[in-house]
N, C-alpha and C positions, 0 to 999 in steps of 0.2 A: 601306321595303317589303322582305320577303325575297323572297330568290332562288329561281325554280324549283329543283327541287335531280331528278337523274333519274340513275337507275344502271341501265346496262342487264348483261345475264347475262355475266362473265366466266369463271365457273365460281363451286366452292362459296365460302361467306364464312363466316367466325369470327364469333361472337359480339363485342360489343365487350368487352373486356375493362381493369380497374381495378385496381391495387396497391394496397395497401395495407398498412403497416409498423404497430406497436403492442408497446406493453409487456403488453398483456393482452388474450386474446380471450374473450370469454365465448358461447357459443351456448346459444341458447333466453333467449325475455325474456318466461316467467312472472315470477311476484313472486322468485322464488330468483333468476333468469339478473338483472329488474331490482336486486335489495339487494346481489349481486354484482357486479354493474358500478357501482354508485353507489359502494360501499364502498372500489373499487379508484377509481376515479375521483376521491375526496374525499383519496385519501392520494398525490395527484401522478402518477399511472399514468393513459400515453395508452390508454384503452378502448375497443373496439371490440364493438358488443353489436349479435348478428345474431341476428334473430328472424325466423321465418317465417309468422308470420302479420302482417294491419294493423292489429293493435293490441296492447298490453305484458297482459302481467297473466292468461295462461294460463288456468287452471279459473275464476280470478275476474274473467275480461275480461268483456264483452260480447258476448262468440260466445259463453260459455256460461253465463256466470250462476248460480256456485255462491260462496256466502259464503264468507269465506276466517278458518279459524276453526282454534284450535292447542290447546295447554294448557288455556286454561279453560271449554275443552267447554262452550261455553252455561249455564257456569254449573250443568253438573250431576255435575261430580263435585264430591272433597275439594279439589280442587289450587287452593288460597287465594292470591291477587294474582298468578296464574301469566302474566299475559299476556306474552308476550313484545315486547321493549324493540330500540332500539337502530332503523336504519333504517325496517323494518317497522312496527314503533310509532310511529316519527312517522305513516308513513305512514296508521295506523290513526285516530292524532291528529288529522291533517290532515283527512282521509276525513270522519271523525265532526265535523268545527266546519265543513265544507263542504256534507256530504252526509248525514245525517242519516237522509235518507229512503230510504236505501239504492239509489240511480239507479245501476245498474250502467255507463250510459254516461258517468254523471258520475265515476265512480274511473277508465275509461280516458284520463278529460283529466287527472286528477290526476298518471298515471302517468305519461303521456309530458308531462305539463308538468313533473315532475320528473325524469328522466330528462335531456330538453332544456336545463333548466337549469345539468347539470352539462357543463361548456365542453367536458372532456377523454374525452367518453362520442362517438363517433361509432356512431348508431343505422342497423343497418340493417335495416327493415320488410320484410317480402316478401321476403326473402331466406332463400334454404334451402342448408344445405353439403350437398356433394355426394361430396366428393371429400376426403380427406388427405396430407400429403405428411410418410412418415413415415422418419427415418433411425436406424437402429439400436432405441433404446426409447424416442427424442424425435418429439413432431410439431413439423415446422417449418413448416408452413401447412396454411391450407384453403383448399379452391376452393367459392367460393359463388355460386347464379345467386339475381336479382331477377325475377322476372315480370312485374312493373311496368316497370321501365326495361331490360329486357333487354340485364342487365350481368353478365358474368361476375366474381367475383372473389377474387382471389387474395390472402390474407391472412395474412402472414408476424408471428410473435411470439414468443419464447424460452417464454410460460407460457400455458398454454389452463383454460377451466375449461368443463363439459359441462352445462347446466343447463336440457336439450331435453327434459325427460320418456324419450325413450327410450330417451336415447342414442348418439344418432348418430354423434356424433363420438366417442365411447371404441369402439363401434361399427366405425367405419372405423380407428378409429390401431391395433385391436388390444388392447384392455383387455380383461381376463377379465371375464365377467358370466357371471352367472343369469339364468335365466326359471323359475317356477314352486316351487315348494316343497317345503322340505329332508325327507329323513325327521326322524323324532324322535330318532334316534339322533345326530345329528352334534352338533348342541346343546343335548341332552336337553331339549327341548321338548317337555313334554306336549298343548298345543295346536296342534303339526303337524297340519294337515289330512289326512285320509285322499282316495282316488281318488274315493269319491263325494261328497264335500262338494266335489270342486275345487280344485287347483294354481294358480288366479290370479283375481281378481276384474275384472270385465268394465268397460264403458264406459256410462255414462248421457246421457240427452238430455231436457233440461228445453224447457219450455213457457208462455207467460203467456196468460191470457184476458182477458177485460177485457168491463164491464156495456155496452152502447151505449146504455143508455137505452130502446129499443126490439127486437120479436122478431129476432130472427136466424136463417139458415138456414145449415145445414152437410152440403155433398154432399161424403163423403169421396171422397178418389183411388180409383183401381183395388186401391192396393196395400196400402190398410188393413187395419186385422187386422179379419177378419170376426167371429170368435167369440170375444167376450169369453172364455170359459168355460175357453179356455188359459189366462189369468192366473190359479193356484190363490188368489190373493188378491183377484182381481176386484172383492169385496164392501167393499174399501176406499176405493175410488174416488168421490168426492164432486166436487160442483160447487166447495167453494168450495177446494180446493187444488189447486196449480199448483206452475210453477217445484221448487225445491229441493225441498219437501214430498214430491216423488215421487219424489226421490234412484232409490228402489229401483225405478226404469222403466231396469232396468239389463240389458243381454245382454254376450257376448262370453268370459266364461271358460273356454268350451270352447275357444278359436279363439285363432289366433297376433296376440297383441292388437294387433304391431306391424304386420302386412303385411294381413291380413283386416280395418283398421280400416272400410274403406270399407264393406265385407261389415255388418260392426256396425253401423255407420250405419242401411242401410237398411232394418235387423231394428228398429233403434230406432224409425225413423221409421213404419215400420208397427203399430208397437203404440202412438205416442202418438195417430197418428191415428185409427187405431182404438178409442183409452181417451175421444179426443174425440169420437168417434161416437156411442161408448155414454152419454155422456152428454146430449148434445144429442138424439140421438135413437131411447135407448130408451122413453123417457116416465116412467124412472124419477125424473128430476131436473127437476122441473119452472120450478125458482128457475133453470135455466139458459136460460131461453127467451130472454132479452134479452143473452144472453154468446156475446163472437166468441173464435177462436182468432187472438189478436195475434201471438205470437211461437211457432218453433219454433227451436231451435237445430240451425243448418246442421254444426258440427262436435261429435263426440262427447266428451264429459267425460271422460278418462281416467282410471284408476287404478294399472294396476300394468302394465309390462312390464319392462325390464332393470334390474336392482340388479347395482350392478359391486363387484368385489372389493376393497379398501382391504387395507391390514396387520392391521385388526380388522373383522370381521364383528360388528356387534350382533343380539344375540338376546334371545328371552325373559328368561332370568334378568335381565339386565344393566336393560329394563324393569321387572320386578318387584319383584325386589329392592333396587333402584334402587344399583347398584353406585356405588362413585368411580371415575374413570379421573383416574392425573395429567395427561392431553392433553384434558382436558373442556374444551371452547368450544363448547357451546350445551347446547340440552336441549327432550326432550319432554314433552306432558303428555296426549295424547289416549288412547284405551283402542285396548288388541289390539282391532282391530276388522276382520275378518274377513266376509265375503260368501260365500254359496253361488254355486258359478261358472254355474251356472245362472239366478244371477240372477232377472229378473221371472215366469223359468217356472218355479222351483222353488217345490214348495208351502212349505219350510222360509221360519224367519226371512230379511227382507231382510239383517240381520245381524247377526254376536254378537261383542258390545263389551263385553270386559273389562280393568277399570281396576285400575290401580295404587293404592297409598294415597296417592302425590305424585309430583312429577317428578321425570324422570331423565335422568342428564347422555350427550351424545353428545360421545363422543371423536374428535380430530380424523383419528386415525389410519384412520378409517372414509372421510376426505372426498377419498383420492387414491387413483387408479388404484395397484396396488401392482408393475404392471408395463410401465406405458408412465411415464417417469420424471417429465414434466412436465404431467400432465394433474391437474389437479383433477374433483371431480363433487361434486354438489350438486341439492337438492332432491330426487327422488324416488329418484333416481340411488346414493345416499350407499350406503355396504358395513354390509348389513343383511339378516337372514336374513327369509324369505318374513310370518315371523308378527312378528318384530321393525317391520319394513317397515309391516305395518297401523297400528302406531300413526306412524311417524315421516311416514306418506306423506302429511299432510296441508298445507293451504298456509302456514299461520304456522311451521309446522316448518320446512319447506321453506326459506321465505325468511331464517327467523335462520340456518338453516345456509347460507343465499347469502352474506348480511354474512360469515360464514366465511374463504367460499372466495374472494373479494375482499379483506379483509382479509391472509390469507395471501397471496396474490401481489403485495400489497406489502410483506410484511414478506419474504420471497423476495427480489424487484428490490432491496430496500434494502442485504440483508444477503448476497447471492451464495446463497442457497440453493436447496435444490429442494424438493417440499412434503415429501418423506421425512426428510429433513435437518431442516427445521422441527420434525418432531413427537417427534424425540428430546428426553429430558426437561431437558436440559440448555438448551435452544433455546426449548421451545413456552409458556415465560413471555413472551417476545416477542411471541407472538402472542395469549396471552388477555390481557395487559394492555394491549394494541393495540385490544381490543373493548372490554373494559369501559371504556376513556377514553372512547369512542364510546356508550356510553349501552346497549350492550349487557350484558343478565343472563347469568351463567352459576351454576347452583345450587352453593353451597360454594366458589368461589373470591370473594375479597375484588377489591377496586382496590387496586390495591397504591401508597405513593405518593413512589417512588424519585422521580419528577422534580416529586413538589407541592409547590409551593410551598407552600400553606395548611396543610398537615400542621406546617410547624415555626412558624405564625403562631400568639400567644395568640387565643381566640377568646370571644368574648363578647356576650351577647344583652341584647336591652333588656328581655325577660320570660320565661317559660317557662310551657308550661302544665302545674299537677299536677290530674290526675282525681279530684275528689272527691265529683262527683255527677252524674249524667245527669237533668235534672229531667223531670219528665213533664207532657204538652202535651194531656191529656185521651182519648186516644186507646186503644184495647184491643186486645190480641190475647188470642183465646182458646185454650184449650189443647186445642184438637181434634187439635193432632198433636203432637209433642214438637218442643221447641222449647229453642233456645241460645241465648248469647251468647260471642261470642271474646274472656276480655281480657285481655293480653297481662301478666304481672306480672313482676317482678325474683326477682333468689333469693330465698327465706324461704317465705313464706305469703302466702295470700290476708287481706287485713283484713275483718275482721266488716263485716256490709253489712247493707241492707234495701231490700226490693222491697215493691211495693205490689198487692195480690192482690185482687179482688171477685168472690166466689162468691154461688154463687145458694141455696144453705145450706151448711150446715153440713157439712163436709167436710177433706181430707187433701189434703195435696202432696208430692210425693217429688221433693229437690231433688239433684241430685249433682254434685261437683266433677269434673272426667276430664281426660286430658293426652293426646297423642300419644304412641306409642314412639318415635318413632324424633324428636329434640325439631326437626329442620328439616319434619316433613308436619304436616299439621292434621286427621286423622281422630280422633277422642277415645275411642279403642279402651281405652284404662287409665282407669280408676274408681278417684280415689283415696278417696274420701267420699261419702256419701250422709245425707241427711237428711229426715225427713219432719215436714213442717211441720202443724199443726193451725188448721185455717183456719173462722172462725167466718161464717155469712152476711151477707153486708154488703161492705164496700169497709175496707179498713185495711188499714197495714202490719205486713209479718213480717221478724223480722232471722233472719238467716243464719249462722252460725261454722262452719267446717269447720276439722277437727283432721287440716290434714296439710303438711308442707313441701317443697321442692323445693331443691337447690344450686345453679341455674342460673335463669336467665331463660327463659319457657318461654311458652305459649298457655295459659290455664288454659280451659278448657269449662263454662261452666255453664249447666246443664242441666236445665231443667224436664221432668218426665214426663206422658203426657196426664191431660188431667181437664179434659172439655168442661163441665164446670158451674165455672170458676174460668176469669177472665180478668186476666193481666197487665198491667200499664200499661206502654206506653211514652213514648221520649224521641224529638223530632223532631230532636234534636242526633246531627249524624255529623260524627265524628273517625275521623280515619287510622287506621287498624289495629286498628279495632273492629267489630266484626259480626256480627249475628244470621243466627242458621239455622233453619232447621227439617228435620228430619229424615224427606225426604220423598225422591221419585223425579224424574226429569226425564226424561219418555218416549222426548224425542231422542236420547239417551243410554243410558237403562238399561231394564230391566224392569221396575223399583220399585224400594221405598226402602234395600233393601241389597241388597249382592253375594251371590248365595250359587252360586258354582259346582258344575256338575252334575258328579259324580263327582270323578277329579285329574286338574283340565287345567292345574295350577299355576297357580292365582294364590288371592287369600285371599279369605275371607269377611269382610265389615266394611258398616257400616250408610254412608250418603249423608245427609251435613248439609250443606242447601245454602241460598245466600242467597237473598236475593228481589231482583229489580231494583227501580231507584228507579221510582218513589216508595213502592214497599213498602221491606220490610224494613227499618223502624227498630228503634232498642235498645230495650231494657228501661231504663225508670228505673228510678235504683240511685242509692245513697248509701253510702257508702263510711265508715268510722269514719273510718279514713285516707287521708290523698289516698295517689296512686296515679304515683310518679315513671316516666315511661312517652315523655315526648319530651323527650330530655335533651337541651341545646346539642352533646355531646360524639358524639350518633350521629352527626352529620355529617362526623366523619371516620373512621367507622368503614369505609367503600369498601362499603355496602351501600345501595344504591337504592330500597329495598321491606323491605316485612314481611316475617319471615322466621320467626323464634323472638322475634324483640320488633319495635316498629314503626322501626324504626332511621328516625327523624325527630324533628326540632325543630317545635313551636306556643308558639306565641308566646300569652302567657294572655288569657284571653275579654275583657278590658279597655283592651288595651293598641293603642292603635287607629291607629301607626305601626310595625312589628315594624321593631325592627334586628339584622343581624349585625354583626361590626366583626371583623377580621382584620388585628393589630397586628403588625411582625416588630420585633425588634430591632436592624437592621439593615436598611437601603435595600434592597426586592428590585423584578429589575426582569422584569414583566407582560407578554406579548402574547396572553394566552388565558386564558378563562375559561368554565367548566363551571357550571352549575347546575342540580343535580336535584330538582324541583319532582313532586306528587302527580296523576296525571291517573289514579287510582282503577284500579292494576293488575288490579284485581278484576273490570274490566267488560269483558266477550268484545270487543266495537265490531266487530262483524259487518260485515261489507262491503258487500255488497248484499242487497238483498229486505229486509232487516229494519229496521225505525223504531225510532229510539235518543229519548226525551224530553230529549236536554240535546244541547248543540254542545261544550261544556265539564266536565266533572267538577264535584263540589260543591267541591273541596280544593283546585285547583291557580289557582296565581298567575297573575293577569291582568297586573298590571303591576308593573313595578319598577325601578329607579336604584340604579347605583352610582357611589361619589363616592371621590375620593380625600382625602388626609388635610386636604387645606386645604378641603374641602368642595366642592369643584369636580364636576360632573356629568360623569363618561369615557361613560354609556353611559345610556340611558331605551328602557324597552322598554314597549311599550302591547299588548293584542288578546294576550295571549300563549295559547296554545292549546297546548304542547306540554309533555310532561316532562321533557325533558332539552334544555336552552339551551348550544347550546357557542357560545362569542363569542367573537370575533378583533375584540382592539381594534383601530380605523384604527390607532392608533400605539400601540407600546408605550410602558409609563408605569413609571416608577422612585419607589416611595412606599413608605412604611414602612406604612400603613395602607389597609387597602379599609372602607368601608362599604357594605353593603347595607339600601335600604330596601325593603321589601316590602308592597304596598298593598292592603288587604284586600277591596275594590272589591266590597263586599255576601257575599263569604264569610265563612261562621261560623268558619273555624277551617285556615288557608293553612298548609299543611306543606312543610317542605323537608328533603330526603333529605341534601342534600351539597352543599358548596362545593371548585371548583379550583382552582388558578391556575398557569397554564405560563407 
């Protein structure tokens, strides 16, 4: 039984107060503060990850309920297998073979089930810093209070990383930042906002309804917004969207986004209730009679407040143009996407998103304070000009530049450095071949493979597949819009082909080959050939030759022109690094189906070929004179993980109904760790929450597989596999001259593998 316990008034009392020591502090546990503290955590650094709210996972938690969505923008730009890899992407991985149905409550078990997982992460929920304790240009701790357990505490670490959305801690230690938006003159940004469009983009507050089967009634609060007729877009508003659909139920750009948040709030809170009024009960919406308002979010969606200064600021060009930086560890792929700061009361667009022709890489010189010595920043945080910011401030960005900023402060603790010191060029190979081991992309740097073993092993497969036909499964698409295929060819030329065509008479097809400029983006802006085919009424084949070549390995486009009275055959067969488009718009994204900028606000004009989600968007049957060498045994040590300018992957041929590798050395090497990158369709967004995915698993990536060493013996059996990148620590290390892998094809048509390690 416990004991009465009784304190009566001696005078004032302390908080209780906690120490705590670490090799890594991270503040804020969005998905950036989470991928940063896992990343540090997986590489032997004690982490300490202080977040202030009760649950991980920021804009994509369950207090607010926004998809967490990066590079391949829903699938509506050019930016082809752009998803981002590495933590995150498990994460996405995991998400999508759990959650499917997009339960936003079901990814904050995910998050702190992984989180928890990791032994060396000590999480603290509910806790908010308050306080810095800073000497010279280092912080040597924070003071953080809990409100839960009203615990004061003081947290001592040689390396900090800032990954609170606003900043707080670069905030208190003293790091330079910004708030609001540069003139056009500092980084000759033509798209610098002017005073009436707005210096900052505001904060949103999403909403779910839900049928109850029966009428419902709804008496708003006092402080609901009475007259619709403020919202200059009012007439958008429908019964059946909710949630993220109304992203643009946004205020706060006028106002100090950090201190007036609460202010935002309850601007928010009175126009959703009020946009719920109008519909329940104007009598415009009548299909809303039987719908409640389930949810509102209690805290506001943030966007933009403080961007801290680094050694490089990214800007426009550097998106646009899609520079190289030698200190490139990570990269974007979202469009300049920009908000009028007035938000849900301006009559202008909710906002104007303009896109790149492909990704581009962020430098890491952007991810550290350039004046407090040992502060990292990450996620929204990173050193980036006001309109650069629009595209990077989204949450897959975010979180691969987390993996970053954890990353680096182990490569720091290991090597005595400070993060300035790391991104000299002489040093920051340490750090991006530290990611990509990890399963992390960065556009244009390889894996490099100073410690791989499998690099100097013969390597040899039990089949290969060459592309010699995609047969067709009865199925049509018509030619109501222009319509592609991506496929991916060696140096030389295209081989003569034939497609199978049925028009409805007698008619013309304009068929044309095109390429990308630039040979790493996938926009098919060059037209090397064109043809127009003579198409008689009926169903029959037409063969194809175009007269033109190429030195390199490359995307080739081809490219059907419209003609709704001609339909295409397709193939129900999907291979890696093959895929149809069409050349359309994607409203969440764009305006329509190509860019064309109003006046020079610097960026290009270029048309949108975009894929379709499964179960649409299959290929064109095609038949090939010649097969088509395209998944060679040898991409797997090329240190590239995805499609890029070829599909840098091995398939095993349509027959061969045990696939093996086999990794020979001449010499006894001895194993404690093994990589494998497997196919989980970089191509598909795997939206967080709100959105329903049709698969747990990708059609290409390996469920299960064994590997055996040279006398046959089984070291490791992996079943359920759901992820793209398998890093394994054998229980024991093994000393064999030989690895085999078998790989089981477990009802997929065609299991691809990026790349084999061995440490």
């Amino acid at each position: 039984m416990s004991q009465l316990r009784k304190e009566f008034n001696q005078g004032p009392r302390t908080l209780r107060q906690q120490y705590v020591s670490v090799d890594f502090v991270v503040v804020g546990g969005g998905l950036a503060g989470v991928c940063a503290a896992i990343a540090a955590a997986r590489k032997g650094l004690e982490v300490a990850l202080v977040q202030d709210r009760p649950v991980l996972g920021g804009n994509a938690s369950s207090e607010i309920r926004l998809w967490a969505l990066g590079a391949t923008s829903h699938m509506g730009n050019n930016n082809r297998w752009a998803r981002e890899s590495g933590i995150i992407g498990e994460i996405l991985e995991e998400n999508l073979f759990r959650n499917r149905e997009g339960n936003p409550v079901i990814f904050d078990l995910l998050l702190l089930e992984l989180v928890h997982r990791e032994k060396n992460i000590q999480l603290l929920l509910n806790t908010a810093v308050l306080d810095a304790d800073i000497i010279s240009d280092s912080i040597k701790g924070v003071k953080a209070f809990n409100s839960q357990n009203s615990t004061l505490y003081d947290i001592r670490s040689p390396l900090f990383c800032d990954a609170s959305g606003d900043g707080v801690l670069g905030y208190l230690s003293g790091a330079d930042f910004r708030i609001g938006a540069e003139d056009k003159q500092e980084f000759s940004e033509k798209f610098a906002p002017d005073e009436e469009y707005g210096q900052l983009m505001g904060h949103s507050i999403y909403f779910y309804s839900r049928d109850t089967g029966q009428p419902t009634d709804f008496v708003p609060p006092e402080f609901a917004l009475e007259d619709i007729t403020e919202i200059p877009r009012y007439r958008r508003f429908n019964a059946k969207e909710d949630g993220c659909n109304l992203w643009w139920i946004e205020y706060g750009g006028r106002l100090d986004t950090v201190h007036d948040t609460e202010e935002i709030k309850w601007e928010l809170w009175k126009v959703v209730h009020g946009v719920w009024n109008h519909i329940k009960n104007s009598g415009e919406f009548p299909e809303a009679e039987n719908m409640t308002l389930e949810w509102v979010g209690h805290i506001p969606g943030k966007r933009e407040s403080r961007r801290f200064e680094g050694d490089y600021m990214l800007n426009q060009s550097d998106v646009v143009e899609q520079k190289s930086h030698y200190d490139a560890v990570s990269f974007g792929g979202w469009s300049i996407d920009l908000h009028p700061a007035d938000g849900v009361y301006s009559d202008d667009n909710g906002c104007h998103q303009w896109h790149s022709k492909g990704v581009y890489q962020i430098p890491f010189r952007s991810m550290y304070s350039r004046n407090v010595s040992n502060l990292l920043v990450t996620g929204r945080l990173i050193s980036a000009s006001h309109v650069a910011f629009a595209s990077t401030r989204v949450m897959l960005t975010c979180a691969s530049n987390g993996q970053v900023a954890g990353t680096a402060a182990a490569v720091c603790n290991k090597h005595g450095l400070l993060p300035r010191e790391l991104a000299k060029e002489e040093n920051v190979s340490l750090l991006q071949q530290k990611l990509l081991r990890s399963g992390h992309f960065i556009p244009g740097i390889p894996q490099a493979g100073d410690c791989d073993l499998a690099l100097s092993a013969d390597l040899s497969v039990s089949s290969t597949l060459s592309l010699q036909s995609l047969k067709p499964d009865a199925s049509w698409q018509n030619l109501a819009d222009r319509r592609a295929m991506m496929i991916p060819v060696p140096a030389g030329s295209l081989p003569v082909f034939s497609m199978i065509f049925r028009a409805c008479e007698n008619t013309t097809l304009e068929v044309s080959l095109r390429r990308s400029d630039k040979h790493f983006n996938h926009t098919p802006e060059i037209i090397l050939d064109t043809q127009t085919l003579v198409l008689q009424k009926g169903e029959h084949a037409a063969v194809v030759e175009f007269n033109t070549d190429w030195p390199d390995c490359t995307y080739a486009f081809l490219c059907l022109e419209v003609n709704n009275k001609v339909d295409v055959a397709l193939s129900s067969e999907r291979l890696t690094g093959i895929l149809s488009l069409a050349q359309k718009g994607n409203a969440k994204v764009s305006l329509g189906s190509r860019q064309e900028p109003e006046g020079d606000i610097g960026f290009d004009a270029f048309d949108f070929w975009l894929p379709e989600r499964r179960p649409e968007g299959k290929s064109f049957a095609i038949d090939f004179s010649n097969p088509l060498a395209i998944y060679q045994p040898g991409f797997m040590k090329n240190g590239l993980q995805r499609p890029v300018k070829k599909t840098n992957a091995w398939l095993p041929a349509r027959d061969d109904r045990q696939p093996r590798v086999t990794l020979e050395w001449a010499e006894p090497v001895t194993i404690s760790q093994i990589g494998i990158h497997l196919d989980n369709d970089f191509d598909h967004p795997m939206e967080t929450v709100q959105w329903g995915h049709p698969e747990r698993v990708t059609p290409f990536c390996v469920r299960s597989y064994r590997i055996l060493d040279a006398r046959g013996n089984t070291l490791l059996e992996k079943r359920d596999n759901h992820l793209s990148f398998n890093k394994i620590q054998l229980p024991n290390a093994v000393t064999t001259r030989k690895l085999i892998f078998e790989f089981d094809r477990d009802g997929i048509d065609h299991p691809a593998i990026f790349g084999i390690s061995c440490y």
